[in-house]
C-alpha positions in Angstrom: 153.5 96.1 128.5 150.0 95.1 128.4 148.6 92.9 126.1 145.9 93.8 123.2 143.4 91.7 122.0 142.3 92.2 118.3 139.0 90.3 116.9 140.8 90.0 113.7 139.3 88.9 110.2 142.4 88.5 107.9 140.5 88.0 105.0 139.8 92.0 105.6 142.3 94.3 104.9 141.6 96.9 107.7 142.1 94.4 109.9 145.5 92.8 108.5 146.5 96.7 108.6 144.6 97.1 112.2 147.5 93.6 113.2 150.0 95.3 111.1 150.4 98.4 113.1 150.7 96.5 116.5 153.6 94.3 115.3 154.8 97.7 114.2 154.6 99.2 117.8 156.0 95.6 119.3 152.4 95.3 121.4 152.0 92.1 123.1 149.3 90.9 120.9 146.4 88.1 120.8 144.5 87.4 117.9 141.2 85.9 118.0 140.2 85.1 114.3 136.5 85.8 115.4 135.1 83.7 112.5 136.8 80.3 113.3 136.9 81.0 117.0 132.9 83.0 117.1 132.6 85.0 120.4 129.2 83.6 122.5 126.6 86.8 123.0 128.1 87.0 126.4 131.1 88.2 125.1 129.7 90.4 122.6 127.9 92.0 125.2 130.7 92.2 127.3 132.4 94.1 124.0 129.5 96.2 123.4 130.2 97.5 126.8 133.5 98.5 126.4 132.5 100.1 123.1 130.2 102.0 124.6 128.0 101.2 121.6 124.5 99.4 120.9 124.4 96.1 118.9 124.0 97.7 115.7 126.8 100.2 115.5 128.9 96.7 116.3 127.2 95.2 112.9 128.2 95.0 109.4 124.8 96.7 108.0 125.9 96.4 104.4 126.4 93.0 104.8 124.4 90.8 102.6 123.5 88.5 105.3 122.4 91.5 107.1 120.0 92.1 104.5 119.0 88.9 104.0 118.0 88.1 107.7 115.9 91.4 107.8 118.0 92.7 110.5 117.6 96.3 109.8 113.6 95.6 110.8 115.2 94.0 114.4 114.3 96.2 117.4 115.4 93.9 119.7 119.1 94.1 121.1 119.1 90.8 122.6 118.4 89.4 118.9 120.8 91.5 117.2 123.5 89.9 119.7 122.5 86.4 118.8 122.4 87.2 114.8 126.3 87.9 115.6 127.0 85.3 117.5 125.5 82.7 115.2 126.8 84.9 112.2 130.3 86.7 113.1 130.4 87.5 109.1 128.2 90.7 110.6 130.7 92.1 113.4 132.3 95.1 112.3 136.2 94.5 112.7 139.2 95.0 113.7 137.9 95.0 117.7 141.0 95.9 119.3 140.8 95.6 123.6 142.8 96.6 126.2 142.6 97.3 129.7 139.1 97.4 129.8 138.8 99.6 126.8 137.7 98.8 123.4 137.8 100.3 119.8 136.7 99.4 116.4 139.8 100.2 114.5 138.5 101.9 111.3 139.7 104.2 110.5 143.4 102.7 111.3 144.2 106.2 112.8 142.3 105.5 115.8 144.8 102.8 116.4 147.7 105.1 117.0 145.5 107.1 119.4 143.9 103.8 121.3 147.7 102.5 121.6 148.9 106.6 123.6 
């Protein structure tokens, strides 16, 4: 069985649910609590590219912080990556990853299909 990766926030319940249904299926599972244990920009990027996604579709865009930095006037990717990593509050979560393929897990019926 191969092991899945969640960037998991468990103050968030999508992402408690998003852990929740890979206990359920017995997955082999690593959690990285992304807040305590923030991932560098090299690693976001590294996600992004399994997402198949640009920075801001990874970002938390009603976010207060988001607002309050003025991200949504950002055109540069490069900057967008370093607001997460210095702020993880703005990436969008659950991140689950396996076998070089990503998914954010909202809805939690993407799970069941990311897991097939």
């Amino acid at each position: 069985m191969n092991k899945i990766t969640i960037w998991h926030n468990p103050q968030c319940s999508k992402s408690r649910a998003a852990l929740e249904i890979l206990e359920q299926t017995n997955s082999k599972v690593e959690v990285i609590k992304y807040l305590e244990a923030t991932p560098n920009e090299q690693e976001i990027k590294d996600v992004l590219k399994l997402l198949n996604i640009l920075p801001r579709d990874l970002m938390r865009t009603n976010e207060e912080l988001y607002k309050e930095l003025k991200l949504q006037e950002e055109t540069s990717n490069d900057a967008l990556i370093s607001a997460m990593a210095e702020n993880p509050k703005l990436i969008e979560r659950p991140i689950l990853i396996k076998n070089g393929c990503a998914i954010i897990g909202r809805p939690t019926e993407r799970i069941a299909e990311f897991l097939a």
